[in-house]
C-alpha positions as CSV (number, residue, x, y, z in Angstrom):
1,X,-38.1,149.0,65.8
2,X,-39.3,151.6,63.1
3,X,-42.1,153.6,63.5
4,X,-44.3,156.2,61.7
5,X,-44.9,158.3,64.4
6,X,-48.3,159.9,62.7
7,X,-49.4,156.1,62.0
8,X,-48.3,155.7,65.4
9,X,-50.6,158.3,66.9
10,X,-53.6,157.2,65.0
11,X,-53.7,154.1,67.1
12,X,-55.6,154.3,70.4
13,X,-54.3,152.0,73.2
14,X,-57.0,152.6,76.4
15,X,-57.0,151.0,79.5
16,X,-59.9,150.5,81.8
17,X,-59.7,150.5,85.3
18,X,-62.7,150.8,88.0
19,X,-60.9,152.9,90.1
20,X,-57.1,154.0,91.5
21,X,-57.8,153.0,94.9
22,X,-54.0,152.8,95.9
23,X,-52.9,149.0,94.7
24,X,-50.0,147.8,93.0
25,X,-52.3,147.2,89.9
26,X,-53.4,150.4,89.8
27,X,-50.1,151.7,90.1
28,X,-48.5,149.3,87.3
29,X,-51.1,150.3,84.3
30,X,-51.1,153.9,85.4
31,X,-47.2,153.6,84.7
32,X,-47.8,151.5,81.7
33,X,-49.9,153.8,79.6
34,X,-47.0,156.3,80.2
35,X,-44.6,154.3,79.2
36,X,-47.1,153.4,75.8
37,X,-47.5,157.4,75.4
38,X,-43.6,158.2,75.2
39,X,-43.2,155.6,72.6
40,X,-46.6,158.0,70.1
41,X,-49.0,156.1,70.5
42,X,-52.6,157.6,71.5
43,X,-53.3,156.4,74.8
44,X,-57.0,156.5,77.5
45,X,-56.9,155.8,80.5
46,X,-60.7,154.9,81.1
47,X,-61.4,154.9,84.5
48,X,-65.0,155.0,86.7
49,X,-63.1,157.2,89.9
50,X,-59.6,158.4,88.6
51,X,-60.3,161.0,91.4
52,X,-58.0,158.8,94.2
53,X,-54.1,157.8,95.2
54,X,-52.3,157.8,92.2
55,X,-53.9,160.3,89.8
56,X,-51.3,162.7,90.3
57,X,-48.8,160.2,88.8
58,X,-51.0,159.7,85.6
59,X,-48.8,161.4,82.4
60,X,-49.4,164.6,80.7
61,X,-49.6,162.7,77.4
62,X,-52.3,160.1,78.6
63,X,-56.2,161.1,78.0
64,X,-57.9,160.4,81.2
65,X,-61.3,159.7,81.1
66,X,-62.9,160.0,84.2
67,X,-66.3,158.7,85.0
68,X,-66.6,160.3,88.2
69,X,-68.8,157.4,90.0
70,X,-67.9,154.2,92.3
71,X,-70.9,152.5,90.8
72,X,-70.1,149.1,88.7
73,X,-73.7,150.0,87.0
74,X,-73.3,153.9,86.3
75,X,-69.6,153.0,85.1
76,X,-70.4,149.7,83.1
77,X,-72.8,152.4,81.1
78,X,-69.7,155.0,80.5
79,X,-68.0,152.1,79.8
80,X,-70.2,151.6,76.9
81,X,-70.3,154.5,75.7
82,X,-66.4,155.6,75.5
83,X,-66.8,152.6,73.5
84,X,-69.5,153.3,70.6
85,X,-67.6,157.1,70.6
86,X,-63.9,157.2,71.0
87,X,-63.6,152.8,69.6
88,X,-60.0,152.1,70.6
89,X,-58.4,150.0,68.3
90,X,-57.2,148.1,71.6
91,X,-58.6,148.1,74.9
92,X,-57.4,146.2,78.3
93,X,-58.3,146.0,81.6
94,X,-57.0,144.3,85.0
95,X,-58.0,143.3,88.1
96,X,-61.3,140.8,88.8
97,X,-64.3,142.8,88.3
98,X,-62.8,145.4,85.8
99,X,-61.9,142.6,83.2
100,X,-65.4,141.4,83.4
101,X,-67.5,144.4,83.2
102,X,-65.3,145.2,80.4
103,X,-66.4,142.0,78.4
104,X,-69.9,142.2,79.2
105,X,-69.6,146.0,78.1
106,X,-67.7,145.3,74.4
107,X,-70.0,142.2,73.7
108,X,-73.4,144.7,74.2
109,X,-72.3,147.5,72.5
110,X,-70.7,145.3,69.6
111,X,-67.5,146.4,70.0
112,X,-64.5,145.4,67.5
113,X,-61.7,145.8,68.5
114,X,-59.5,143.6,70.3
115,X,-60.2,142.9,74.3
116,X,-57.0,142.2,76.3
117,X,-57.6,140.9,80.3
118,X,-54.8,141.1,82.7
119,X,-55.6,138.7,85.4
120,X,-53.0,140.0,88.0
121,X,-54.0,137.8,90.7
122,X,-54.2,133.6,91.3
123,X,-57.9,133.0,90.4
124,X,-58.1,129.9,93.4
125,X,-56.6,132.2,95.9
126,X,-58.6,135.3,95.1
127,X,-61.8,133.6,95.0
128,X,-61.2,132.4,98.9
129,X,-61.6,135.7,100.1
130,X,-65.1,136.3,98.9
131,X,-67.9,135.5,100.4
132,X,-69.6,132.6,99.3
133,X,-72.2,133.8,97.1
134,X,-70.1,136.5,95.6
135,X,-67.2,133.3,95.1
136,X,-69.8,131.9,93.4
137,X,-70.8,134.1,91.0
138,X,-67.6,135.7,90.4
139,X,-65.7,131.9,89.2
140,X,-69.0,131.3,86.6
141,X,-68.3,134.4,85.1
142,X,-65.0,134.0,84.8
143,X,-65.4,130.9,83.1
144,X,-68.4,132.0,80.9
145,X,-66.2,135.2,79.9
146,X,-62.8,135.2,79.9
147,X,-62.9,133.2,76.5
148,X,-64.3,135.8,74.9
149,X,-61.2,138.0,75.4
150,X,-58.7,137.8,72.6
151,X,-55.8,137.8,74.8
152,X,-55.4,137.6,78.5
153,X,-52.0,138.8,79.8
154,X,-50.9,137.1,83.1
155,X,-48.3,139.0,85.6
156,X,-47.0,135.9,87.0
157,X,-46.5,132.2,86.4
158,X,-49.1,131.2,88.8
159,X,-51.9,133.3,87.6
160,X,-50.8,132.2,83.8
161,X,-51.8,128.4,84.9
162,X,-54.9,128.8,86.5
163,X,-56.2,130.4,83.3
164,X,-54.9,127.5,81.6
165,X,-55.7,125.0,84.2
166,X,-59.1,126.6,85.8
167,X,-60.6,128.4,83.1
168,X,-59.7,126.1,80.1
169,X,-58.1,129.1,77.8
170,X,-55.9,127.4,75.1
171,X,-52.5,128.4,76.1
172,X,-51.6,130.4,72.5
173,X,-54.2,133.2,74.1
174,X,-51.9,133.7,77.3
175,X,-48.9,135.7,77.6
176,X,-46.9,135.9,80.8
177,X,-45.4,139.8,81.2
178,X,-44.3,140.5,84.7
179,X,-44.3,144.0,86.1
180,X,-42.1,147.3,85.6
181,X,-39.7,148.2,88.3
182,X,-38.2,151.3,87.2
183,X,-35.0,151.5,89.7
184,X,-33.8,155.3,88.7
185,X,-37.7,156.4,89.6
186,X,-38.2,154.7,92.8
187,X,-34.1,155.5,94.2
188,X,-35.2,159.4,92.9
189,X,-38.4,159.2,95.3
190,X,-36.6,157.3,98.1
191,X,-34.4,160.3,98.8
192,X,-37.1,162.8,99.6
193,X,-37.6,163.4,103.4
194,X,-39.4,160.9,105.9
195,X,-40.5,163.2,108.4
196,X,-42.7,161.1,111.0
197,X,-41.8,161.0,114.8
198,X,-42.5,157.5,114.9
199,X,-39.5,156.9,112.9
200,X,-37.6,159.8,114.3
201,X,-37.9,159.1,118.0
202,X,-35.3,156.5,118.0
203,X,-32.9,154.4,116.5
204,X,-34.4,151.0,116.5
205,X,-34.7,148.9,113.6
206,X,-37.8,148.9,111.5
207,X,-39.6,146.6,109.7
208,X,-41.8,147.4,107.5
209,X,-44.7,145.9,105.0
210,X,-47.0,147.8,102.7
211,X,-50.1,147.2,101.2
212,X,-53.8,147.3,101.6
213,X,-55.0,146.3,104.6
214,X,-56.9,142.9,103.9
215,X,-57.5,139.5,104.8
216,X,-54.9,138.1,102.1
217,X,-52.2,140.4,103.2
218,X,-52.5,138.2,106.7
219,X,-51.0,141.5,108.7
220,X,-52.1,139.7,111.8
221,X,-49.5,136.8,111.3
222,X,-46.7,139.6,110.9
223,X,-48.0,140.8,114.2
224,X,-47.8,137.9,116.1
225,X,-44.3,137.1,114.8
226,X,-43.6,141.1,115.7
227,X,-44.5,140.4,119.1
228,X,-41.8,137.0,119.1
229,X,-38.9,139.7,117.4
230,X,-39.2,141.9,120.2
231,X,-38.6,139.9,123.0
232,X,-35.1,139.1,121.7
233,X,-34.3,142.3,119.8
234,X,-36.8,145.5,119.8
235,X,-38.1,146.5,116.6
236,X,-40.2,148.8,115.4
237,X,-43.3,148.0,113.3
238,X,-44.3,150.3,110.0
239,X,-47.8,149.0,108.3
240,X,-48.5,151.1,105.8
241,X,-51.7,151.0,103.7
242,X,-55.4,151.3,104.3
243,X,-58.3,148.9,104.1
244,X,-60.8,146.8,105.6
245,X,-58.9,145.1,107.9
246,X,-57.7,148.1,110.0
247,X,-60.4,147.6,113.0
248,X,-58.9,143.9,113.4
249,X,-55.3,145.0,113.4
250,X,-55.6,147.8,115.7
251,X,-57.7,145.3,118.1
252,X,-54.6,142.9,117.8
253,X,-52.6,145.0,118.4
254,X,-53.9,146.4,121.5
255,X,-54.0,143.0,122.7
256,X,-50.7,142.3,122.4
257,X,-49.9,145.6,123.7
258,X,-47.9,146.5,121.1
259,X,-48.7,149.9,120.6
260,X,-45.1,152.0,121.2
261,X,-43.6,149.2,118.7
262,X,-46.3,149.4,115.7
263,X,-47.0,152.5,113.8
264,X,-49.8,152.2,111.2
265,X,-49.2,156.1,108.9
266,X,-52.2,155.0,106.5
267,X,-51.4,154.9,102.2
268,X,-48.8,157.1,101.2
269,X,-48.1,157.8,97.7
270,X,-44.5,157.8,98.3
271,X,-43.8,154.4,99.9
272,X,-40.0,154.3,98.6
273,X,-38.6,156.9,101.4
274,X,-40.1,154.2,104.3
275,X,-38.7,151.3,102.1
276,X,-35.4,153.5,102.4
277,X,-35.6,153.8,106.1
278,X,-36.5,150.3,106.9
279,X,-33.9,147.2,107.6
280,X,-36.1,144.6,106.5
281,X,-39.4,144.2,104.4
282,X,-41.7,141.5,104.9
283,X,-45.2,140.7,102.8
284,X,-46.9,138.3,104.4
285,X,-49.9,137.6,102.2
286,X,-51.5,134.2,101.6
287,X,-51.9,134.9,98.2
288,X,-49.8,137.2,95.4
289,X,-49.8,137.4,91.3
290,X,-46.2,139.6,90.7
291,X,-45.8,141.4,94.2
292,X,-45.0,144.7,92.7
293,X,-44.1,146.0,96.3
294,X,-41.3,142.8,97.1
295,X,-39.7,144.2,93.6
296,X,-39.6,147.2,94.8
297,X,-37.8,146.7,98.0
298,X,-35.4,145.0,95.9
299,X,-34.8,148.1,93.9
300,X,-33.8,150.1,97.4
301,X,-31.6,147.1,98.3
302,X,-33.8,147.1,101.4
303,X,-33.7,143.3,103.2
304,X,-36.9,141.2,102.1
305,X,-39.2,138.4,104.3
306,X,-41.9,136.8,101.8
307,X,-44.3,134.3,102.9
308,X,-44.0,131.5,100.2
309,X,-47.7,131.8,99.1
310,X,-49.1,131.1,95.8
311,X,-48.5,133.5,92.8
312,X,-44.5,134.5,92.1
313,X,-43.2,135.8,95.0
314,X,-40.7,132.3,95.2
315,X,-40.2,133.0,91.9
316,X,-39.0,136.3,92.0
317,X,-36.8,135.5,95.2
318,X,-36.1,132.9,92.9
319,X,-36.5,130.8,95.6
320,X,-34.7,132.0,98.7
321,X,-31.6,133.7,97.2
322,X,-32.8,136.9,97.0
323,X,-34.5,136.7,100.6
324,X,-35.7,134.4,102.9
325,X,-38.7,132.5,102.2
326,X,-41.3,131.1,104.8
327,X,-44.4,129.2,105.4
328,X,-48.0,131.2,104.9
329,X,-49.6,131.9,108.4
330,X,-46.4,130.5,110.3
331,X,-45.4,133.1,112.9
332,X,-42.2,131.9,114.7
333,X,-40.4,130.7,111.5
334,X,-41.3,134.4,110.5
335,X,-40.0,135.8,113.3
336,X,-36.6,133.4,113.2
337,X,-36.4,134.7,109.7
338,X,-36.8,138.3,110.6
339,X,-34.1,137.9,113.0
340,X,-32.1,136.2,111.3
341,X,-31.9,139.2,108.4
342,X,-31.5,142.3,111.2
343,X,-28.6,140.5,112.6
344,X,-27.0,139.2,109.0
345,X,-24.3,141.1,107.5
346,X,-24.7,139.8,104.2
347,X,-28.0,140.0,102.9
348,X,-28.0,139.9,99.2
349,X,-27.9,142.6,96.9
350,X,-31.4,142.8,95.1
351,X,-30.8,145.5,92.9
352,X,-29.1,143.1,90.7
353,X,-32.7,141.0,90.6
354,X,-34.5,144.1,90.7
355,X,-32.3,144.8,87.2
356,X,-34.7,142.3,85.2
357,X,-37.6,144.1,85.4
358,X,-36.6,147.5,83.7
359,X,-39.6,149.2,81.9
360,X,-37.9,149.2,78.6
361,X,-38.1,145.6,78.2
362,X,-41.6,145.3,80.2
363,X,-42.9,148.3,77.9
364,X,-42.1,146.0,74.6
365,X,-43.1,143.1,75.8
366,X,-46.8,144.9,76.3
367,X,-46.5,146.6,72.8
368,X,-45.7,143.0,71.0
369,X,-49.1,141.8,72.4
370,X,-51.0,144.2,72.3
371,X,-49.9,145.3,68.5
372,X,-49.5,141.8,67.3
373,X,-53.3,140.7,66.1
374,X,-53.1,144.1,64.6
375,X,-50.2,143.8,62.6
376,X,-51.2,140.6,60.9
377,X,-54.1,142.4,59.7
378,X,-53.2,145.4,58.8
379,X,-50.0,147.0,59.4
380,X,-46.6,148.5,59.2
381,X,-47.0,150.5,62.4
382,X,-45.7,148.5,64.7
383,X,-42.5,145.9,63.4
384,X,-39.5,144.6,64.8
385,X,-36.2,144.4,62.7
């Protein structure tokens, strides 16, 4: 690739997000404008509350502009005007409500420049865990709006067909780009101290799942099947995230009294030094676009149990060979599958599938879309020998 690297700064990239509330999205773009920033271009990260989980891991050489505010209103109207003022030549967004408010946003403040969407979740699934007026409202505006983006970038398969399928967008406007796992980063991270007594006091196995603590992560199923594990093998139980759900899990939990064997630490900005200590991962959701977190076990070689739920996660197992695969909401083929891995000695190696997601390749794929529109138009910036 050549590049003038003044041309190459005179091209603003932003991304809009409503918050950093500790998610795997969140994560992913927070890494991806870094990645965009190394290679010269001028990079914003717009965001309504960049004041939360993963700020500290935002680059020196992004812009951040924080809004400061939770409110979709108050940040739908910064929103508007970062646009009139700073006018990136690109702008994209992610996640559900983010990609519409930034839409509505461009289309009233006559905005030219190009729109990109990621829809980073499967649109059927995702709409099942509103509530039914909010479902409802949420799946017209989809389908009034999302044509109106010039591109909208798909992390999995899944999510990729439903915009096709559901939404009706012709296919030339949607571009598949799965998620970043940057191996050397998250092995660096894993090797920094775990000290929690939970973990410490003993030498059982653990078994861990991250992520936030809600209704399609279906934590309750993983501690049912918990409950099966332990009364052939003892275990121990790491859940680590934050949400919603927590009220329900500790309730479960106390029911099943399960309390010495589960251990939920909250969100940690470091989840790669549990991943490290753990002899199996399991995600259990009903529902995934690329699981970012089932990569990244992969990455640490840690063991991996996946709920074959719609979204990739079969995909990136590639369909059992990279860990075992089982039925959504089915709790004793979970825990025979659990088992099964804590007593195998030859669990796959998944650094070797972890190995085709570096951010190098990930990184260009992003720049080819987003730079491609502009490069018909107007450009020697951005061009591949």
């Amino acid at each position: 690739m050549k590049q003038n690297i003044d041309e190459l700064a005179k091209f603003k990239i932003a991304f809009f997000l409503q918050s950093l509330a500790g998610g795997g999205a969140e994560r992913a773009i927070v890494a991806l404008a870094g990645a965009i920033a190394d290679q010269g271009f001028t990079v914003d990260l717009v965001i309504g509350d960049a004041q939360s989980d993963y700020h500290s891991e935002i680059a020196s050489n992004v812009n951040v502009h924080d809004f400061s505010t939770r409110s979709p209103v108050k940040t739908m109207r910064c929103l508007m005007a970062y646009l009139r003022y700073h006018n990136p030549q690109v702008i994209m967004s992610a996640l559900d409500i983010p990609n519409l408010m930034l839409i509505i946003s461009a289309k009233l403040v006559g905005y030219k420049g190009k729109i990109f969407i990621s829809q980073r979740a499967v649109i059927d699934a995702s709409l099942r865990n509103l509530k039914p007026c909010r479902r409802i409202i949420t799946a017209f505006l989809q389908k009034l709006l999302f044509p109106y983006a010039d591109t909208l970038i798909s992390n999995s398969k899944a999510a990729a067909n439903e915009l096709l399928n559901r939404l009706s967008i012709p296919a030339e406007k949607i571009i598949t780009i799965q998620n970043a796992i940057d191996s050397e980063r998250i092995y660096k991270l894993s090797l920094e101290p775990l000290h929690d007594k939970f973990i410490e006091e003993n030498s059982l196995p653990v078994i861990l799942t991250i992520g936030s603590l809600t209704k399609r992560k279906d934590i309750q199923t993983l501690i049912k099947a918990i409950a099966i594990v332990i009364k052939h093998k003892k275990v121990k139980l790491v859940i680590l995230g934050k949400g919603p759900e927590q009220k329900n899990i500790d309730t479960l939990i106390s029911k099943l009294n399960l309390e010495e064997y589960i251990h939920l630490p909250g969100f940690d900005v470091n989840p790669y030094k549990w991943i490290a200590a753990s002899s199996v991962f399991v995600s259990s959701s009903t529902e995934e676009g690329f699981p970012n977190v089932i990569a990244e076990a992969l990455a640490l070689n840690c063991p991996v149990v996946a709920t074959d739920c719609p979204g990739d996660t079969s995909d990136l197992l590639e369909f059992g060979k990279w860990g075992k695969l089982v039925p959504v909401g089915h709790v004793e083929q979970m825990s025979e599958a659990i088992l099964t891995t804590i007593n195998a000695s030859n669990n796959p190696d998944g650094r070797k599938r972890a190995a085709d997601f570096t951010p190098d390749k990930v990184t260009a794929a992003y720049l080819e879309a987003l730079m491609s529109m502009q490069c018909q138009t107007s450009s020697n910036i951005w061009r591949q020998e």
